[in-house]
N, C-alpha and C positions, 0 to 999 in steps of 0.2 A: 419601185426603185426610186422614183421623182419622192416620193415620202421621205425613204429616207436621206437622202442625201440633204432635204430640207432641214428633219434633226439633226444631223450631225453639221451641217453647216451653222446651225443656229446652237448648237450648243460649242462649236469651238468661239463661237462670237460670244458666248456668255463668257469662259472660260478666258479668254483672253483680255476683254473688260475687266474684270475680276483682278486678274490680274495685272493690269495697268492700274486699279486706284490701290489695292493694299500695298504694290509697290512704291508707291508715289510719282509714280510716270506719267498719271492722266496729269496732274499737277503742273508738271514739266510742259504737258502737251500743249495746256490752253493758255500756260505764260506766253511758249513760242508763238503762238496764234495771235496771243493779243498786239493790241498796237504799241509803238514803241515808246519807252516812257517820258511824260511831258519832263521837259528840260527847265532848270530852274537853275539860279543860286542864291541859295541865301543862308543863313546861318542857324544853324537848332544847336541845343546841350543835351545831355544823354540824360535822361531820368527815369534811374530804375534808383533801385533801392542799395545803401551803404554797402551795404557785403554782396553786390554784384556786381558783373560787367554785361556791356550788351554785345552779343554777338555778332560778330559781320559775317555775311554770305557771298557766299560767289552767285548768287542770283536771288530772285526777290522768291524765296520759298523758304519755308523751315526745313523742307525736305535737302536743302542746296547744303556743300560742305560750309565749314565754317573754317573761318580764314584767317582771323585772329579775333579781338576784342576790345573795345573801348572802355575805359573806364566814367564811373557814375559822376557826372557836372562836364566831362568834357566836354570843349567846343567841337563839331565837324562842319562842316560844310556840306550841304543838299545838293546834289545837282541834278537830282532828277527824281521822279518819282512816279510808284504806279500805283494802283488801290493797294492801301497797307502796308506799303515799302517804299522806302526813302535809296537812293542809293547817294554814298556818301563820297568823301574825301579830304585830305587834309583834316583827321584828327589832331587834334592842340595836344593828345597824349595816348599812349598807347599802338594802335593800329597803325600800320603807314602804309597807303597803297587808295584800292578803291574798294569799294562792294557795296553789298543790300543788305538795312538794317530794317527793323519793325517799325512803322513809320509813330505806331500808336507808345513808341521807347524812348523819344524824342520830344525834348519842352522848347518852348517860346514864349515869351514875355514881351511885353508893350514899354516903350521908350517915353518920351512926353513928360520928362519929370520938370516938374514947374508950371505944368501947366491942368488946362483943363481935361487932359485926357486926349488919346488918339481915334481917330474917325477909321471904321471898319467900311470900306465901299463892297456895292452891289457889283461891281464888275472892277477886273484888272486897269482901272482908269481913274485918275483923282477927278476927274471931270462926271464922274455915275451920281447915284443915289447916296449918300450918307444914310448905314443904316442904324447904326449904332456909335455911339463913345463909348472906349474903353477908358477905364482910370490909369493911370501911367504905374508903370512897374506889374504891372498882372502879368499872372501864369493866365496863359488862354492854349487851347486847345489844335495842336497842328494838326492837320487835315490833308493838305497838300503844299504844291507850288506852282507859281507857274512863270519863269524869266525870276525877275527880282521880288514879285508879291509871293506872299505866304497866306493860304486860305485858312482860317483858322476860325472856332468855335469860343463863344463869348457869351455865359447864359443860356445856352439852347440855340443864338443868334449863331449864325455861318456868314461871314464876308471877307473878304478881300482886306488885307494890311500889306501897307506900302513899307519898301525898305526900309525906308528912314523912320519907320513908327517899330520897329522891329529890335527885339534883344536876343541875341542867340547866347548869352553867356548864363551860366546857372551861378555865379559866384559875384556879381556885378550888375549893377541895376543900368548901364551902359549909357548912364546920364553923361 
């Protein structure tokens, strides 16, 4: 009797796994689980391609409804974000409201025009390591945020860019 009750308890535990990832509920599960997401703000533009839009979610999953749309160069505003999602606000066109876009849908560009280029720090501090200069006007690679920094990718390089090094417009080199 103890046998079976151990297959059938362990097969309703298959069956029900199973059926939380083909639904997309394990998804849902481990979002609720994780921690909540680091708060930020700072400025990205949408960069998908001319005959797209990027989709907004009502949570950071592809699984999550979609809620409306932002069009391709718009400005949003970040203000928060978790692995591979951005949650946004104040689009400059299109969507009006809040939600979760693809963090990896989102461009940023270096500021510095005139000069020699902006400083990428090892930590949220102007006071860290300088690890790199960027040349001023670059597409660099967003990553995260965290308050007013933007973690972003420069050659392979990952550091820290300060607001003021920062261009969230896709149409405007924000000299």
């Amino acid at each position: 009797m103890k046998n079976q009750a151990l297959k059938l308890a362990t097969g309703l535990a298959l069956i029900c796994t199973s059926v939380a990832i083909n639904t997309g509920i394990a998804n849902q599960m481990v979002l609720a689980k994780s921690k909540n997401p680091e708060k930020c703000n700072i400025y990205a533009y949408v960069n998908v391609s001319a005959s797209q839009a990027l989709n907004v979610r009502s949570g950071a999953s592809s699984n999550n409804k979609v809620l409306g749309q932002v069009p391709v160069n718009d400005t949003v505003q970040v203000v928060g974000f978790l692995p591979n999602w951005a949650k946004i606000t104040n689009a400059s066109g299109g969507f009006k409201g809040t939600g979760w876009v693809s963090l990896a849908k989102l461009g940023l560009s270096t500021r510095g025009y005139g000069t020699k280029g902006v400083k990428l720090y090892a930590k949220t501090n102007q006071k860290s390591q300088v690890i790199v200069r960027v040349p001023p006007n670059t597409n660099v690679k967003l990553l995260g945020c965290q308050g007013g920094w933007a973690l972003v990718e420069y050659k392979a390089i990952k550091g820290w860019l300060v607001r003021e090094d920062q261009c969230g417009a896709a149409l405007t080199s924000c000299s």
